[in-house]
C-alpha positions as CSV (number, residue, x, y, z in Angstrom):
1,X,-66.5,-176.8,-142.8
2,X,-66.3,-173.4,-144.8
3,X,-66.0,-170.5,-142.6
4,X,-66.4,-166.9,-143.4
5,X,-64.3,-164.6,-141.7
6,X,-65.4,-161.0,-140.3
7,X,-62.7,-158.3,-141.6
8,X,-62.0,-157.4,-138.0
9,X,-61.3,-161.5,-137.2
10,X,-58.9,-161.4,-140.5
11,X,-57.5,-158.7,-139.0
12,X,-57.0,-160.3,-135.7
13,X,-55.6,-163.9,-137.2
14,X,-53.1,-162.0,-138.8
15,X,-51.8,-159.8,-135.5
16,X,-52.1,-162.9,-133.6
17,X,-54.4,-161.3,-131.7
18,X,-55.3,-163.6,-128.2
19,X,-59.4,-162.3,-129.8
20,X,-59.1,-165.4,-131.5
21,X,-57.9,-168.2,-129.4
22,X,-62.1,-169.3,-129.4
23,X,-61.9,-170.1,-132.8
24,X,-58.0,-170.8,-133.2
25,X,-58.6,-174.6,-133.6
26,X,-60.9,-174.3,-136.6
27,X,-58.9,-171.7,-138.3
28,X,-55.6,-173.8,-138.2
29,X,-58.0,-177.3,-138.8
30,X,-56.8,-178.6,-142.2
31,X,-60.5,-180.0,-142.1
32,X,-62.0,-176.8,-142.7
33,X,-61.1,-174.2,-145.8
34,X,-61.1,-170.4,-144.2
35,X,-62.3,-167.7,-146.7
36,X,-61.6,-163.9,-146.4
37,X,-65.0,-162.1,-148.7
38,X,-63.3,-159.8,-151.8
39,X,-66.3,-156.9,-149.6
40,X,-63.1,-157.2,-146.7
41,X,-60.8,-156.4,-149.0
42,X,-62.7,-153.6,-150.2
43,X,-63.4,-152.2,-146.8
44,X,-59.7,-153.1,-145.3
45,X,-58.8,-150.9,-148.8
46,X,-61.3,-147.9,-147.5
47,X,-60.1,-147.8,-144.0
48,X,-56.1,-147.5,-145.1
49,X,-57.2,-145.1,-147.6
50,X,-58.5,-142.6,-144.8
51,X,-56.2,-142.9,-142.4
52,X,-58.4,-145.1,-140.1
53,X,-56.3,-148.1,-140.7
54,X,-52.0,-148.2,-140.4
55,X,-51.5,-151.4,-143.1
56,X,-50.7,-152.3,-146.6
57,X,-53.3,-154.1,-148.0
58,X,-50.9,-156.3,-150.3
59,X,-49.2,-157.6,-147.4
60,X,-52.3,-158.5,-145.9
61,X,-53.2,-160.3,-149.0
62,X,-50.1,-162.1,-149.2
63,X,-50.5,-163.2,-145.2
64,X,-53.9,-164.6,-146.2
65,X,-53.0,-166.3,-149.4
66,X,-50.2,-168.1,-147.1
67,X,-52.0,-168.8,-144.7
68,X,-54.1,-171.2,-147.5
69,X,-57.1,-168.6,-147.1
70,X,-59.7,-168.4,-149.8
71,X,-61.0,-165.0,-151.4
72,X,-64.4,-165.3,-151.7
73,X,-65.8,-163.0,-154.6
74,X,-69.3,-160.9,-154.0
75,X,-71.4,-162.5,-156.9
76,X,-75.3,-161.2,-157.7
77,X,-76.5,-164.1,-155.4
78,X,-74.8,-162.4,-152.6
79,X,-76.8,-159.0,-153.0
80,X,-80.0,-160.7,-153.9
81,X,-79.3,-162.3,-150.1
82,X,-79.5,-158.7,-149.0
83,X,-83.2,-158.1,-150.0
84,X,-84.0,-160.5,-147.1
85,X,-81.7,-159.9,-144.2
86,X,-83.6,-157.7,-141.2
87,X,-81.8,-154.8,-140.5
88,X,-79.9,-156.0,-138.1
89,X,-76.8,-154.5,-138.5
90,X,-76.5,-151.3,-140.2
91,X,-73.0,-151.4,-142.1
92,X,-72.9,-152.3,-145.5
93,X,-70.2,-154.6,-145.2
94,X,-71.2,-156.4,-142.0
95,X,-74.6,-157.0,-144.0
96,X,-72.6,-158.3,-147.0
97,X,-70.9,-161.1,-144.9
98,X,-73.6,-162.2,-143.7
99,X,-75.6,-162.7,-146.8
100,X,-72.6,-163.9,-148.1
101,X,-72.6,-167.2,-145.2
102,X,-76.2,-167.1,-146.1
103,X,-76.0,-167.5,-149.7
104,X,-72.6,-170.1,-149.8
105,X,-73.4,-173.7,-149.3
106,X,-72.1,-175.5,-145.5
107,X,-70.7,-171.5,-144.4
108,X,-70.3,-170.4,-140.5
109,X,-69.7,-167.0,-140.4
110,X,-67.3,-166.1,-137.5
111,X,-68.0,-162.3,-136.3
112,X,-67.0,-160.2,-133.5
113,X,-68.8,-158.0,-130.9
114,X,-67.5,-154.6,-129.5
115,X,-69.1,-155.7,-126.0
């Protein structure tokens, strides 16, 4: 399986946060190749850059790329996915992801919910 992390799940593999002990078994599966979207990067990247956010962006890079994760670029076929999403969520990036899972062949997209 090819599964599509949510920055904030990223975030929370790398802190060993207990958030994802639902999906823990699928992230560690050697059957299934974990990607992280270059759009996470970019908003990870954003978030340091105002303050929001206490990390360095390489070593969170570096912790994915050791952890065997994939970067997945934003290609044209990603935004063109946009055009038909309902406007279900209102962040750019959140939007992104999803046409991103969408758009890539076999993808689960793991999110998160504030509630």
């Amino acid at each position: 399986m090819r599964i599509l992390l949510d920055t904030h799940v990223a975030l929370w593999v790398f802190a060993g946060s207990k958030r994802i002990e639902p999906i823990n078994d699928a992230i560690l599966s050697d059957d299934n190749k974990i990607f992280i979207s270059a759009a996470s990067w970019w908003e990870l990247a954003i978030k340091i850059g105002l303050g929001r956010l206490d990390a360095k962006l390489a070593q969170l890079r570096w912790a994915a790329q050791e952890s065997g994760f994939i970067e997945l670029p934003v290609t044209s076929a990603h935004a063109e996915a946009l055009i038909d999403l309902p406007p279900i969520h209102k962040d750019p990036f959140d939007r992104l992801l999803v046409a991103q899972a969408i758009s890539e062949p076999n993808a689960t997209h793991y999110s998160y919910s504030y509630s």
